[in-house]
MDTraj code that builds the backbone (N, CA, C; nanometers):
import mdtraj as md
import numpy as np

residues = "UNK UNK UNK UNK UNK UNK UNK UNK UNK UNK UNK UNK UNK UNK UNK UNK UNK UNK UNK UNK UNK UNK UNK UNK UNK UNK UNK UNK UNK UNK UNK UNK UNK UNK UNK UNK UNK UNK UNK UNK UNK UNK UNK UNK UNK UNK UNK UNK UNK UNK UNK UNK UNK UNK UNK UNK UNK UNK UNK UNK UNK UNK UNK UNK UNK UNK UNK UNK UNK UNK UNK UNK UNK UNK UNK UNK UNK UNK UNK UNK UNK UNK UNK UNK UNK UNK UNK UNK UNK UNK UNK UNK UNK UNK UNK UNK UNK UNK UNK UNK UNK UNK UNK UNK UNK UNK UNK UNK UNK UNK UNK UNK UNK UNK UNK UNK UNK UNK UNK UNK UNK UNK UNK UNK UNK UNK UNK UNK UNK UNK UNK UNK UNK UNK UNK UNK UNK UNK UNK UNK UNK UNK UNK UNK UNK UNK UNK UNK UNK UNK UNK UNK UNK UNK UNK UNK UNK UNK UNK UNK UNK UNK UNK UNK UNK UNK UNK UNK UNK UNK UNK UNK UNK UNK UNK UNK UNK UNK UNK UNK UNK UNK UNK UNK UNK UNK UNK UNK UNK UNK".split()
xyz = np.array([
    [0.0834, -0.1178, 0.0000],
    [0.0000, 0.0000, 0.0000],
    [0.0880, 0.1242, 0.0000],
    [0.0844, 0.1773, -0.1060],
    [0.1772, 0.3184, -0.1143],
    [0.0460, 0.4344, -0.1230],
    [0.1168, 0.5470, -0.0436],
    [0.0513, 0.6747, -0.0170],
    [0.0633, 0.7516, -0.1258],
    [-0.0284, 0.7786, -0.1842],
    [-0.0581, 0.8933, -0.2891],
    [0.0590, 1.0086, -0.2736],
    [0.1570, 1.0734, -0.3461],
    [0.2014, 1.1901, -0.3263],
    [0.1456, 1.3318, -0.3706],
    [0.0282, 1.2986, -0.4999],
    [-0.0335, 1.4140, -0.5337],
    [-0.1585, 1.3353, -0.5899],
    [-0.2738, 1.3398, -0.4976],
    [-0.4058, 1.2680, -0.5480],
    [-0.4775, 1.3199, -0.6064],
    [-0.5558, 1.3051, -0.7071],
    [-0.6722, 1.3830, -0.7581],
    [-0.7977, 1.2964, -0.7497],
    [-0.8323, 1.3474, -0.6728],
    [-1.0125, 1.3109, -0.6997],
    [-1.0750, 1.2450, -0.8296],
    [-1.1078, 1.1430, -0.8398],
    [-1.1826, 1.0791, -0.9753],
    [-1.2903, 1.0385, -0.9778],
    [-1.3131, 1.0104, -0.8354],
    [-1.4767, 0.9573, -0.8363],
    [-1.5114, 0.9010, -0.6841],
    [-1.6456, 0.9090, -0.6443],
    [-1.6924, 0.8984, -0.5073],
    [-1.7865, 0.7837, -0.5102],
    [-1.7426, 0.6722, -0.4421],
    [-1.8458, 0.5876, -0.4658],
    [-1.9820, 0.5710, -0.3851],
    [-2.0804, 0.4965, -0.4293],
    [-2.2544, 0.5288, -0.3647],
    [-2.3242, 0.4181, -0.3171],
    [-2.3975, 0.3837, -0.3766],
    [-2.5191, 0.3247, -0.3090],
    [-2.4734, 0.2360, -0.4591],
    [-2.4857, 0.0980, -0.3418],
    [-2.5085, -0.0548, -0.4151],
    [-2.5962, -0.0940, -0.5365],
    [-2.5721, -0.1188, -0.6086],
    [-2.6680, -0.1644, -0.7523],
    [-2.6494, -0.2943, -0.7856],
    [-2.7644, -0.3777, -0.7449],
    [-2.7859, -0.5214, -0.7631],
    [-2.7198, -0.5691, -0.6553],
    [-2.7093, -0.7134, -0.6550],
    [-2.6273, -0.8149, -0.6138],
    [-2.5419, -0.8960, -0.5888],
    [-2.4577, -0.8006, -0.7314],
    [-2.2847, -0.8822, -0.7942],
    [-2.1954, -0.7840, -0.7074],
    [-2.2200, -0.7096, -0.6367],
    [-2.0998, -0.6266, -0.5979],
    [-2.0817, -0.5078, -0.6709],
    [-2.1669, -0.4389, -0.7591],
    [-2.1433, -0.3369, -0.8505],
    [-2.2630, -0.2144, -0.7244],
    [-2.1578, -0.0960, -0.8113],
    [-2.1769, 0.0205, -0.7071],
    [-2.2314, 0.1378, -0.7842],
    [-2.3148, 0.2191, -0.7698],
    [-2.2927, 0.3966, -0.8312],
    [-2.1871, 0.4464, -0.7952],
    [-2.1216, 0.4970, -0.8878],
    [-2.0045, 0.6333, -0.8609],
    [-2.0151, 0.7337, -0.9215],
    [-2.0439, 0.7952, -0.8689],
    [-2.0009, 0.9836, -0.9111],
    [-1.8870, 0.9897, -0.9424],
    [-1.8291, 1.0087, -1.0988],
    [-1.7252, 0.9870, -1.1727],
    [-1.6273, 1.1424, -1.2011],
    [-1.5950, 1.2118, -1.1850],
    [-1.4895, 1.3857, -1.1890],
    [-1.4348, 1.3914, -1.3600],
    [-1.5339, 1.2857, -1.4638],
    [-1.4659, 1.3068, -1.5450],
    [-1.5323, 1.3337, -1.6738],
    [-1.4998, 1.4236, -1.8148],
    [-1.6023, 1.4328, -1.8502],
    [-1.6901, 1.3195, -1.9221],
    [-1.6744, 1.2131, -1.9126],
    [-1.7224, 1.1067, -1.9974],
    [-1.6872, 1.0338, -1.8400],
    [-1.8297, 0.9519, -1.7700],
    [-1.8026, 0.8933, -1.6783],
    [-1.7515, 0.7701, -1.7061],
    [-1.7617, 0.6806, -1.8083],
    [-1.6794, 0.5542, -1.8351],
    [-1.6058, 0.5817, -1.8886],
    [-1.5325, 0.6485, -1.8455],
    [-1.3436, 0.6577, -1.9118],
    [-1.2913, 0.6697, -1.7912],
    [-1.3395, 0.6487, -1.6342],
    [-1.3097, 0.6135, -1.5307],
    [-1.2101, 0.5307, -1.4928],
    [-1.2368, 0.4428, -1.6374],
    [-1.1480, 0.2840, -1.6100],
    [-1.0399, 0.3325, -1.6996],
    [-1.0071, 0.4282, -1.7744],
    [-0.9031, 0.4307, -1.8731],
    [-0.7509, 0.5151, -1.7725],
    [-0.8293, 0.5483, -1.6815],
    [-0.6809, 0.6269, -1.5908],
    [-0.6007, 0.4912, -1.5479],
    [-0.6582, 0.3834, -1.5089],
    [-0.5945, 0.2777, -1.4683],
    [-0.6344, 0.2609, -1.3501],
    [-0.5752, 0.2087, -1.2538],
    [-0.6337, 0.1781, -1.0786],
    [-0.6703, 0.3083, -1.0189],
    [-0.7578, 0.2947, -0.9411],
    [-0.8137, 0.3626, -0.8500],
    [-0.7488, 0.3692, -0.7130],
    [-0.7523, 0.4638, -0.6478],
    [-0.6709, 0.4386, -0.5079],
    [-0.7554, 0.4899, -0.4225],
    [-0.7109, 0.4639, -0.2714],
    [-0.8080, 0.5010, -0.1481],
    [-0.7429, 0.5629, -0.1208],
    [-0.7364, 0.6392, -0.0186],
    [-0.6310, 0.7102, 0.0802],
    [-0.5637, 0.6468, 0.1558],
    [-0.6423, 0.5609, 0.2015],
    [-0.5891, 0.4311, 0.3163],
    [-0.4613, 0.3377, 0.1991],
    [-0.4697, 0.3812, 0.0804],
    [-0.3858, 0.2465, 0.0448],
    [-0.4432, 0.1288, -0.0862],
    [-0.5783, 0.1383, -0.0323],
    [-0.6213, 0.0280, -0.0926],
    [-0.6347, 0.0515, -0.2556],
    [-0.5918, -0.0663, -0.3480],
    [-0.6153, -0.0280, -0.4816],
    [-0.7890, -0.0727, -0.5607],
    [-0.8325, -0.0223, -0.6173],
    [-0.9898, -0.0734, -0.7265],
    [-0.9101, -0.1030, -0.8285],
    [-0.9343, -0.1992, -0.8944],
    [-0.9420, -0.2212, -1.0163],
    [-1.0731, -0.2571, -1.1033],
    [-1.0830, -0.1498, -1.1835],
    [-1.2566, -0.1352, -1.2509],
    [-1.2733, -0.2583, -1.3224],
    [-1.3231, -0.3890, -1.3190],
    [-1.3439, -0.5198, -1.4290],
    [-1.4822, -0.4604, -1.4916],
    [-1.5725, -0.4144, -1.4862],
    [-1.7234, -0.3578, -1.5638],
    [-1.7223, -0.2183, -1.5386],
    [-1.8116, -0.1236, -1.6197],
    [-1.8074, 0.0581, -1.6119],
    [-1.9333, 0.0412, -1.6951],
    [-2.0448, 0.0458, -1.6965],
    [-2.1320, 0.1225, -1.7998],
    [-2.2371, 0.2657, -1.7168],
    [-2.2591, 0.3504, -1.8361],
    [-2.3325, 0.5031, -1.7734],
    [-2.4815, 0.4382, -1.7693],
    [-2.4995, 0.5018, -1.6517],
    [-2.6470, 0.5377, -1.6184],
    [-2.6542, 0.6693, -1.5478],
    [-2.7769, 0.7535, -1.6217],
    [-2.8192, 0.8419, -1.5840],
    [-2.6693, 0.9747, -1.5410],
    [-2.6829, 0.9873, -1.4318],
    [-2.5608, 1.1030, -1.3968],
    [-2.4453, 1.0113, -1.3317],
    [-2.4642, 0.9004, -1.3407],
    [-2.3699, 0.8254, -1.2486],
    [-2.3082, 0.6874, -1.3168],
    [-2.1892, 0.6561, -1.3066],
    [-2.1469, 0.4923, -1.3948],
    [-2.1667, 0.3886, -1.3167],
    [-2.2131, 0.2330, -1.3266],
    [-2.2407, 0.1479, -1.2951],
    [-2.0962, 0.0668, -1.2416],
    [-2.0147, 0.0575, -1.1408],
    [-1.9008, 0.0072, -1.2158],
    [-1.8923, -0.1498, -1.0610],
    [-1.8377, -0.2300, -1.1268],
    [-1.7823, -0.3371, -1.0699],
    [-1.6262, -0.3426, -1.0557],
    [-1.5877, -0.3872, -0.9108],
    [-1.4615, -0.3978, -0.9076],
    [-1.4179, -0.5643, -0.8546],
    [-1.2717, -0.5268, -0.8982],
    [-1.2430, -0.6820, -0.8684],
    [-1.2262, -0.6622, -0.7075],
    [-1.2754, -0.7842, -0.7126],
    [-1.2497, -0.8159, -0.5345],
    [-1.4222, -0.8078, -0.4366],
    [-1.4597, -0.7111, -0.5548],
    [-1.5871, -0.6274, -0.4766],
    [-1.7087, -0.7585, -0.5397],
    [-1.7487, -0.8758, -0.4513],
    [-1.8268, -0.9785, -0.5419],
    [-1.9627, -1.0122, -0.4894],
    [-1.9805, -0.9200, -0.3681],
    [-2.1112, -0.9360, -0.3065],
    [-2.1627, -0.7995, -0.2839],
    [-2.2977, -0.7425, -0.2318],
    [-2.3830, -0.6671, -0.1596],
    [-2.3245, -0.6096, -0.0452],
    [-2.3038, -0.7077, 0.0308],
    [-2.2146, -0.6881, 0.1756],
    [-2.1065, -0.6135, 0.1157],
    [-2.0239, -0.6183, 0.0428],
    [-1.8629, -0.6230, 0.0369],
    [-1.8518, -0.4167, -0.0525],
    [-1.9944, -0.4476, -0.1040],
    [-1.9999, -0.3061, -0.2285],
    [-2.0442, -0.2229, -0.1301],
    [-2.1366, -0.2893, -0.0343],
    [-2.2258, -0.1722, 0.0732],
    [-2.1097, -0.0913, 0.1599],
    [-1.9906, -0.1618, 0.2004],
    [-1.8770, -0.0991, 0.2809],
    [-1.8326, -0.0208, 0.1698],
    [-1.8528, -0.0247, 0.1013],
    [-1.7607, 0.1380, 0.0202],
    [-1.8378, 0.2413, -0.0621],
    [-1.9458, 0.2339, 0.0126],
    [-2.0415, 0.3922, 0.0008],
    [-1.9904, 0.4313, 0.1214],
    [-1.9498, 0.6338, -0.0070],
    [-1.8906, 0.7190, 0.0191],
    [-1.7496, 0.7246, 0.0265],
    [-1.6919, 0.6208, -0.0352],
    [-1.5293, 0.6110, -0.0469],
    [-1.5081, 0.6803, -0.1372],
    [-1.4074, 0.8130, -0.1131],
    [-1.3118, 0.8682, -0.2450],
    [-1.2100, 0.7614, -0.3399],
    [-1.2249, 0.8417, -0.4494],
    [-1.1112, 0.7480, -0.5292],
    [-1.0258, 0.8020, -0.6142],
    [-0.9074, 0.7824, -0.6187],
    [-0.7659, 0.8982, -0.6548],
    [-0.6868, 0.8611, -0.7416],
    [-0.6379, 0.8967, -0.7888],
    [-0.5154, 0.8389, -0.8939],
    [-0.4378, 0.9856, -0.8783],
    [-0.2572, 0.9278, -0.9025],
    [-0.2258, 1.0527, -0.9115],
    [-0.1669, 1.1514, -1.0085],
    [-0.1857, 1.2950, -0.9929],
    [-0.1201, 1.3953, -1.0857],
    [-0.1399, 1.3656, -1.2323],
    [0.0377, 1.2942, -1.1832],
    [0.1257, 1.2797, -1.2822],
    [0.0514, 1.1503, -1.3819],
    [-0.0825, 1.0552, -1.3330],
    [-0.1101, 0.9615, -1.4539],
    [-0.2465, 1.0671, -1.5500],
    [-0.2403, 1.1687, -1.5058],
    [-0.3362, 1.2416, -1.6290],
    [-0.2854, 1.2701, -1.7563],
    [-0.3188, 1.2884, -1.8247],
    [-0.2298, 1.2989, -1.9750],
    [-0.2370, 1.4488, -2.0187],
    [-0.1315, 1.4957, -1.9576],
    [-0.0768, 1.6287, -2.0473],
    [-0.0602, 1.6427, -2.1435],
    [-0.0013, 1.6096, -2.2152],
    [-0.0138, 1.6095, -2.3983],
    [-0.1152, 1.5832, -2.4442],
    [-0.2536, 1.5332, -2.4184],
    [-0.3681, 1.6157, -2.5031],
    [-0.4131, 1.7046, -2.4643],
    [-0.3409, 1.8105, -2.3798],
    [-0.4280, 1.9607, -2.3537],
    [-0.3580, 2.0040, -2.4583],
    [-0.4638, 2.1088, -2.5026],
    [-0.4669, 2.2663, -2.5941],
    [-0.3987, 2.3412, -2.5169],
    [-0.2912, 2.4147, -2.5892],
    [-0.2677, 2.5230, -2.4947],
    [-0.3115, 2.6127, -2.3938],
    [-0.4214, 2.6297, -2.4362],
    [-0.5103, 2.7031, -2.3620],
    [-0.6084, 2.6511, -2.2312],
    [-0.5699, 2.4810, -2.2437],
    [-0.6234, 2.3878, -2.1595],
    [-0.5434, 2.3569, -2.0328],
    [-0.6147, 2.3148, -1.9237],
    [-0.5523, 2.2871, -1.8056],
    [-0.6541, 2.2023, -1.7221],
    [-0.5757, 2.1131, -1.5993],
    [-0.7050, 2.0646, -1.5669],
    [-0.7223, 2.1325, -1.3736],
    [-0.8298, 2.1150, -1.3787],
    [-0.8489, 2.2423, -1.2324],
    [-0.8044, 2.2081, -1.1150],
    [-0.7417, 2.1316, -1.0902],
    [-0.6253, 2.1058, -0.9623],
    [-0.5547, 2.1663, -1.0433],
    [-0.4626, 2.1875, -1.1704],
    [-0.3732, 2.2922, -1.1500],
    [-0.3877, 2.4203, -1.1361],
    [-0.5304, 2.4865, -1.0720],
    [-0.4657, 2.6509, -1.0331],
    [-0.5107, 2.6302, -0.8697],
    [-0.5191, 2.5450, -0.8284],
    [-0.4983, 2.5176, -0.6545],
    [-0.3196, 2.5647, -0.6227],
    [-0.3129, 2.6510, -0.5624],
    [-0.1776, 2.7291, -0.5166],
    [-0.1630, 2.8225, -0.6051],
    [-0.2203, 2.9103, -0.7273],
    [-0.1472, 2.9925, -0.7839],
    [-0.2157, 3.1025, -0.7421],
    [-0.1356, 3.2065, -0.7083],
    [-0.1288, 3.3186, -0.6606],
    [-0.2681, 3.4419, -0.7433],
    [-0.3337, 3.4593, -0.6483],
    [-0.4190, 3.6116, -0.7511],
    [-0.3872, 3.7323, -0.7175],
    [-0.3654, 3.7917, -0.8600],
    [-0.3586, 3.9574, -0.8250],
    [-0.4784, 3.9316, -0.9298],
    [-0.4466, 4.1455, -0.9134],
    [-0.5723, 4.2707, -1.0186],
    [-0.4326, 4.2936, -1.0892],
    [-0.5430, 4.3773, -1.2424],
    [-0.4124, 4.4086, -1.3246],
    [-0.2823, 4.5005, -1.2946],
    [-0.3171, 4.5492, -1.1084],
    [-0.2337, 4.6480, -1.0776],
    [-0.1367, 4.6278, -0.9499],
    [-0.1061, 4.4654, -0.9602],
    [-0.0683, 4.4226, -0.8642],
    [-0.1244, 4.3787, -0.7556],
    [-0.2078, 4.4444, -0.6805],
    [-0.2820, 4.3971, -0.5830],
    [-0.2606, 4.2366, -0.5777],
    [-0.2308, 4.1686, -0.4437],
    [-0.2347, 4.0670, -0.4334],
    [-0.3671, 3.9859, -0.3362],
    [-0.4590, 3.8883, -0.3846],
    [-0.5827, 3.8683, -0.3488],
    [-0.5640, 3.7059, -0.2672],
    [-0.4004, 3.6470, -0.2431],
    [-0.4048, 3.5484, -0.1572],
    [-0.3809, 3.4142, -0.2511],
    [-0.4211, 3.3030, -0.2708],
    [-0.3894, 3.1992, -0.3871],
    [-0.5623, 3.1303, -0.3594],
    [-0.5344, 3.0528, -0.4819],
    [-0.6415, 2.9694, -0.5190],
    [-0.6076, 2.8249, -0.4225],
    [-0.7449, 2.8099, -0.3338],
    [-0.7532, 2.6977, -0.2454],
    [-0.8032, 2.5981, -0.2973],
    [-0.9192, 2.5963, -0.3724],
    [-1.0041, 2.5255, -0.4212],
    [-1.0861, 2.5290, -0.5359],
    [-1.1460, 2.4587, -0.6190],
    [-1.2457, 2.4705, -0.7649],
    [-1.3592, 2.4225, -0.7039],
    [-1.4910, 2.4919, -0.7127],
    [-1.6535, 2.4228, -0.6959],
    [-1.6937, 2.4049, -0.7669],
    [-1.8278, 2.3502, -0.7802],
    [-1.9431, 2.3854, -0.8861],
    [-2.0095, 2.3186, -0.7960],
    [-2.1107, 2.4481, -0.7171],
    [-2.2203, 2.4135, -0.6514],
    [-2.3738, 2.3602, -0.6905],
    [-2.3618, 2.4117, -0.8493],
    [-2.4691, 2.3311, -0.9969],
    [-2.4869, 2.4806, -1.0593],
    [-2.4151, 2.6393, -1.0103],
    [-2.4827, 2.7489, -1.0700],
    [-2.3539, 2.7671, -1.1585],
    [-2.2833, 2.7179, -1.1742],
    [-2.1365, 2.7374, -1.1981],
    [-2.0250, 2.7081, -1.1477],
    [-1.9029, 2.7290, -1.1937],
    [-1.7942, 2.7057, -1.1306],
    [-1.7478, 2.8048, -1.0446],
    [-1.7020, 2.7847, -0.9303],
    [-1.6294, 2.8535, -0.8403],
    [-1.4894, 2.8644, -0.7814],
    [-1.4228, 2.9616, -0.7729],
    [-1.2734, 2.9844, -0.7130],
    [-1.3375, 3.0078, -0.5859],
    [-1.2256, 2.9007, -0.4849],
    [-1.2260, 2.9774, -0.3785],
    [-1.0351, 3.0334, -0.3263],
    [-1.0373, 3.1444, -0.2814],
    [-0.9264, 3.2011, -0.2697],
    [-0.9166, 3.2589, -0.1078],
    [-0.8067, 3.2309, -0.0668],
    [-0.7542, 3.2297, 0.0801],
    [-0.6186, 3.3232, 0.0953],
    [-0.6199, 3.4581, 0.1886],
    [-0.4992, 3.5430, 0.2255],
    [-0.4632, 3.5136, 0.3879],
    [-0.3454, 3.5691, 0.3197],
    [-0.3176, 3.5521, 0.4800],
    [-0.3494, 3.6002, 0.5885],
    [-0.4226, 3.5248, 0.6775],
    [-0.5076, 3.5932, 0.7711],
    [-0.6196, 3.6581, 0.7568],
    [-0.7120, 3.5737, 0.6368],
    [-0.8345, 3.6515, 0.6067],
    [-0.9042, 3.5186, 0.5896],
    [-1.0568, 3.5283, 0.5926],
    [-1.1334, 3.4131, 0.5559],
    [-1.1394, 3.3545, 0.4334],
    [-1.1862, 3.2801, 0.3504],
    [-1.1882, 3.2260, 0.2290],
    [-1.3306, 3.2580, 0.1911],
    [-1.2546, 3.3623, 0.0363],
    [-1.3955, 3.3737, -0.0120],
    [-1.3842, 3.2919, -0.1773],
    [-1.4971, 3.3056, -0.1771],
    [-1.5596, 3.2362, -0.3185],
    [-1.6003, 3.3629, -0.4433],
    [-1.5021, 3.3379, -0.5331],
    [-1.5617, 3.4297, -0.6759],
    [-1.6281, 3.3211, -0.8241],
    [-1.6681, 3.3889, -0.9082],
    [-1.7032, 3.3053, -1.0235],
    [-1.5937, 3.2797, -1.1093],
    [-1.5701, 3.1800, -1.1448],
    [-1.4698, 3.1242, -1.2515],
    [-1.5171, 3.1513, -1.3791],
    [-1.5159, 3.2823, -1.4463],
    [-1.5782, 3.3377, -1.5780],
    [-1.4643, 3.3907, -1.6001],
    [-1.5062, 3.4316, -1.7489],
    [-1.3782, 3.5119, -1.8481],
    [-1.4064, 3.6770, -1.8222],
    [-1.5311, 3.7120, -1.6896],
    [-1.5187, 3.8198, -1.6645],
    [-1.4660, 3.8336, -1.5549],
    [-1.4520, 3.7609, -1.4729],
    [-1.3557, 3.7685, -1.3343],
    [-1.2331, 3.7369, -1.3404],
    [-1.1704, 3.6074, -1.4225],
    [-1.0706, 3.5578, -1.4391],
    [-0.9905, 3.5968, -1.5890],
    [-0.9375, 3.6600, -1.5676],
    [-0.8750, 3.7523, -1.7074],
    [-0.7207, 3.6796, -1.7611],
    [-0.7023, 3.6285, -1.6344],
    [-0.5463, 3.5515, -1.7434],
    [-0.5265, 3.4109, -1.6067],
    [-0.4507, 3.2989, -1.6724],
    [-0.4463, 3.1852, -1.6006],
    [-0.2638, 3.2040, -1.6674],
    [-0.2023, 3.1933, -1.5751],
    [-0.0535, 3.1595, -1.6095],
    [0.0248, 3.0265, -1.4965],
    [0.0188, 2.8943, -1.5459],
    [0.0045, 2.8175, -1.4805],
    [0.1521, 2.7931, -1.4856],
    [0.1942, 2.8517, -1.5529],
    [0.3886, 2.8073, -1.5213],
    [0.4248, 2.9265, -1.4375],
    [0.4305, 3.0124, -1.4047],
    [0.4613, 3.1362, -1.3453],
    [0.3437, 3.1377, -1.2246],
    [0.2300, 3.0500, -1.2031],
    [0.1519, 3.0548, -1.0705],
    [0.1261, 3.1262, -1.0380],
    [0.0688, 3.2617, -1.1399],
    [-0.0479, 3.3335, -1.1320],
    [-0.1444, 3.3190, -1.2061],
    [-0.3121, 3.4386, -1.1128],
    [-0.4106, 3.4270, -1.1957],
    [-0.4189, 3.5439, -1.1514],
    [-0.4934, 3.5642, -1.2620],
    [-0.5181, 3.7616, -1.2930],
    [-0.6478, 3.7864, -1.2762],
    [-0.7253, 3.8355, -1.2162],
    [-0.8445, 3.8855, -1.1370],
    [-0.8979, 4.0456, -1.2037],
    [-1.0516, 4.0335, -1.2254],
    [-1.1135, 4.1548, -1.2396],
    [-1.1115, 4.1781, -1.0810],
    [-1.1053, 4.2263, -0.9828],
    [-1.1646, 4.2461, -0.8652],
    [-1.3416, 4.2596, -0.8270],
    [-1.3909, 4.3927, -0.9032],
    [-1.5159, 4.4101, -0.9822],
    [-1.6051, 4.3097, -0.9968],
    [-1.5541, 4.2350, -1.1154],
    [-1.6070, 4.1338, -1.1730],
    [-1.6287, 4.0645, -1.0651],
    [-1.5514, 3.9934, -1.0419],
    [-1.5025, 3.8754, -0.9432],
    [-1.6093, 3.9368, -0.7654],
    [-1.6367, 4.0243, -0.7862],
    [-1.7116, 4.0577, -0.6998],
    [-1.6619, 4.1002, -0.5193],
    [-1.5259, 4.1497, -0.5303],
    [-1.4405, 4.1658, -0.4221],
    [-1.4428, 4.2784, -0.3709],
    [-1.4069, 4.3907, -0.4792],
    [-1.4807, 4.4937, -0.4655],
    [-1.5598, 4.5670, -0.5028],
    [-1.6289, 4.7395, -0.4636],
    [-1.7063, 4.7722, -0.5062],
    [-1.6481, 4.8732, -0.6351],
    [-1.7031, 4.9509, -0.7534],
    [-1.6605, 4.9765, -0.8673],
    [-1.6208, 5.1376, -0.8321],
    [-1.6543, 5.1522, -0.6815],
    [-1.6487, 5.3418, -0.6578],
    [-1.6235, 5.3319, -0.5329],
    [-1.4732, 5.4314, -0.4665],
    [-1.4278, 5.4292, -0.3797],
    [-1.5495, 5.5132, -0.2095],
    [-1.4912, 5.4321, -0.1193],
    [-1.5731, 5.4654, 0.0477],
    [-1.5289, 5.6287, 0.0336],
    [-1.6113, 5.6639, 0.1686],
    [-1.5889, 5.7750, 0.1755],
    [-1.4475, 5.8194, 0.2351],
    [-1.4200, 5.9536, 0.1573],
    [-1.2984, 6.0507, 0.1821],
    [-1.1856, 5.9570, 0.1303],
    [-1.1943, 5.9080, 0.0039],
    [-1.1227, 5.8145, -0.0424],
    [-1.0775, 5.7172, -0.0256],
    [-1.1549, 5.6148, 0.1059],
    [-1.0587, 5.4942, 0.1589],
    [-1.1441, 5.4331, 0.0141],
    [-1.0442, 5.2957, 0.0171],
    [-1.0898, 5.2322, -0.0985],
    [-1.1229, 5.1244, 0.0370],
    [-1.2555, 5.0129, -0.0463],
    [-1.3112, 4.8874, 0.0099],
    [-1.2081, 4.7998, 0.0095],
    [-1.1895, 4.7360, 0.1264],
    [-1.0841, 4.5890, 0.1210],
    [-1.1545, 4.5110, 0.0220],
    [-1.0326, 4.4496, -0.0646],
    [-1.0460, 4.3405, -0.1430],
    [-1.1066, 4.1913, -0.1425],
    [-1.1553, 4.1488, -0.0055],
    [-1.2015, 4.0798, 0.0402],
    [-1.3518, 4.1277, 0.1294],
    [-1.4789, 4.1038, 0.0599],
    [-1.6101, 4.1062, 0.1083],
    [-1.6716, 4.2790, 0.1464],
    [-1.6163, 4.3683, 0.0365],
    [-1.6237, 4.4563, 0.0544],
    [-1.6141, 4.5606, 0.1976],
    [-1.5627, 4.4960, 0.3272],
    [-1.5219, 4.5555, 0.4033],
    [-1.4194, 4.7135, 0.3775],
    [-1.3865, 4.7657, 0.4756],
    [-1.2459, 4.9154, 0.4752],
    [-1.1661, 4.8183, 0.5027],
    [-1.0780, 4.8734, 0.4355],
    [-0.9270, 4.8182, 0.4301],
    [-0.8778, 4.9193, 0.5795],
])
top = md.Topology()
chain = top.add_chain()
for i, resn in enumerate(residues, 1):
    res = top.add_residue(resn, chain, resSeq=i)
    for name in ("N", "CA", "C"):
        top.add_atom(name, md.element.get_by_symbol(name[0]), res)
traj = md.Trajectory(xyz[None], top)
């Protein structure tokens, strides 16, 4: 059992389907049966899946694993994460312009004027869209929209991202009174 050094999330497994040991999983990918094409699955604890069946149903893939051959055995692994890491995603079919969203977890946000807004903690999609959430030092974690009006440049070798502020909804578009400007975070005074 070897420990993941950089895991990515691939899929969450659910609620039992049938009798052979086959499970629902909520799959992180865009085609949920290509689940099985990353190769093994990992736990955190260690343990490896190996996918032997995958077919789609509905929002979720049907999948059977080896080992997994009863009801009993599939029912213990609702709600298990499942990981593979980093480095087995395939970089060489991104577009230049492509990336996949664990890589802007740590890269740094400014505004086009420097301002620095803390780094990227996390990617959502709560179902209204996608979400950044971004964390400073010594400030709470807020959440902006991941649009081409908030997010103006992604530079993933240099580990920045470039921020409307505005947009992104941090601050307000017209300075407080007697010129303080609004903190960059939840429209508070700086």
């Amino acid at each position: 059992m070897t420990k993941l050094e950089n895991p990515i999330l691939m899929a969450t497994v659910g609620a039992v389907q049938g009798l052979r040991g086959e499970v629902r999983v909520k799959a992180f990918t865009g085609d949920p049966t290509a689940l099985g094409d990353y190769g093994n699955l990992k736990a955190l604890d260690g343990r490896i899946f190996e996918i032997l069946e995958i077919r789609e149903a509905k929002t979720v893939a049907i999948v059977r694993f080896r080992g997994i051959n009863d009801r009993n055995a599939a029912e213990a692994l609702n709600g298990l994460e499942l990981y593979i890491e980093r480095d087995s995603l395939p970089d060489d079919e991104l577009d230049d312009d492509e990336f996949y969203y664990t890589d802007l977890e740590g890269l740094d946000v400014y505004d086009d004027e420097g301002n620095h807004y803390g780094s990227v903690t996390g990617v959502f999609d709560f179902g209204a869209g996608d979400l950044l959430e971004l964390k400073g030092p010594g400030r709470r974690p807020v959440l902006i929209p991941f649009s081409e009006a908030a997010v103006l440049e992604i530079d993933i070798e240099d580990g920045r991202l470039v921020i409307d502020p505005i947009a992104a909804g941090l601050k307000d578009d017209d300075e407080g009174p007697e010129g303080e400007k609004p903190s960059p975070f939840l429209g508070g005074k700086s």
